[in-house]
N, C-alpha and C positions, 0 to 999 in steps of 0.2 A: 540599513542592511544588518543582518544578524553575525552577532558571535560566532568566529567558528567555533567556538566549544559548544554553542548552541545547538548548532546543526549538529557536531560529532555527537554529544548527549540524544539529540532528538534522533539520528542514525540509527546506535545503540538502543536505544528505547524502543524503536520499532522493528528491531531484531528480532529484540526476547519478546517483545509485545506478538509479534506476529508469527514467532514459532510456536508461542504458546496455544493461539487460535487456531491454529493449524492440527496441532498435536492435540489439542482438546476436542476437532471435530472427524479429525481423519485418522488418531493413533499415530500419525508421523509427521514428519517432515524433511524437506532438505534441504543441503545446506546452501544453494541456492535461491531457497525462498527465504529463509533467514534473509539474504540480503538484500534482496526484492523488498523484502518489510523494512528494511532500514530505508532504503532509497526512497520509498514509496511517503512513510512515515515522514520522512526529512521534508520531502514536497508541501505534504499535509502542514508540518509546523510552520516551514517558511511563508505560505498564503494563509494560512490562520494568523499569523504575529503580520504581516509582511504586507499586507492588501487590504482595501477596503472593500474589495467587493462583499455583497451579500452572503446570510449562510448558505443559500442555495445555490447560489453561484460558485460559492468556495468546494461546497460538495461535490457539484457538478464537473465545477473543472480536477475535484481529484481523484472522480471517477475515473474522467478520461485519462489524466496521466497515469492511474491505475492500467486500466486495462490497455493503451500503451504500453507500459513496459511489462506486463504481462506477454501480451501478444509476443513483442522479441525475446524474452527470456524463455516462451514456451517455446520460439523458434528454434531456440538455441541447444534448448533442455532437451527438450523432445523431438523436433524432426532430424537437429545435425547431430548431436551427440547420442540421440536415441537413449536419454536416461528415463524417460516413461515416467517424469514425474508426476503429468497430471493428462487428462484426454478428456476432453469436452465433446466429445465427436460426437456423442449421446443427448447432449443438452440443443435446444430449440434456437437456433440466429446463431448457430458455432461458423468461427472462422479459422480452419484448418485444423481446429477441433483443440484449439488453443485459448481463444476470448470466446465467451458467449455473451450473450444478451442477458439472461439470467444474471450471471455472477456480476454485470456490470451492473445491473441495478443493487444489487448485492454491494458493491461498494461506494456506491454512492449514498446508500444508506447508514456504512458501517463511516464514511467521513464526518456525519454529522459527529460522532460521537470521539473520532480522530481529532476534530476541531475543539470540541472540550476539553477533552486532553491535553493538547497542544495548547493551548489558552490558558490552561492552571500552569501547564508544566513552566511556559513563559514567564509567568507573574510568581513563580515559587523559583526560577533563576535569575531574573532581573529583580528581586528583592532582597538578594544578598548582597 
């Protein structure tokens, strides 16, 4: 079982990590996704340090909790609160215009790279 300073560091890391991708490809973000990238990120590090499954496996599965808690947060975001943060309506396999198909291959791609991260970040905090 990991650290919880682990996970709070790997939380925080995929805050700033994921507002910055956000803001480098869309000019913004909110502060709702800020924490969507923590939680998300946190998942990422715990089954990269935390599991044996394969990298494709580890991918795959954090595709899916990706676009899980995408799906509720768009729920939240966008149908009940009406903040208009993000609309998929337009994208091809959208699910209430909240998850597509596109972005989920989209993260299941961007985990591989989640996994490296999370794999140096590990061995640069359990080496102290």
């Amino acid at each position: 079982m990991k650290k919880s300073g682990e996970i709070i560091y790997a939380f925080l890391f995929g805050c700033f990590l994921y507002s910055l991708i956000e803001i480098a490809a869309r000019g913004c973000t909110h502060w709702s996704m800020t924490l969507t990238g923590g939680i998300c990120f946190s998942y990422i590090y715990h089954i990269t340090n935390g599991s044996k499954m394969s990298l494709v496996r580890k991918c795959a599965a954090g595709a899916v909790f990706i676009t899980a808690v995408e799906l509720l947060v768009g729920i939240y975001d966008n149908i009940i609160m009406k903040w208009n943060v993000w609309d998929y309506s337009d994208m091809p396999a959208n699910i209430l215009g909240q998850i597509c198909l596109p972005f989920s291959l989209l993260w299941f791609l961007l985990c591989f790279a989640g996994c490296f991260l999370s794999r140096a970040i590990n061995k640069k905090l359990t080496a102290q």
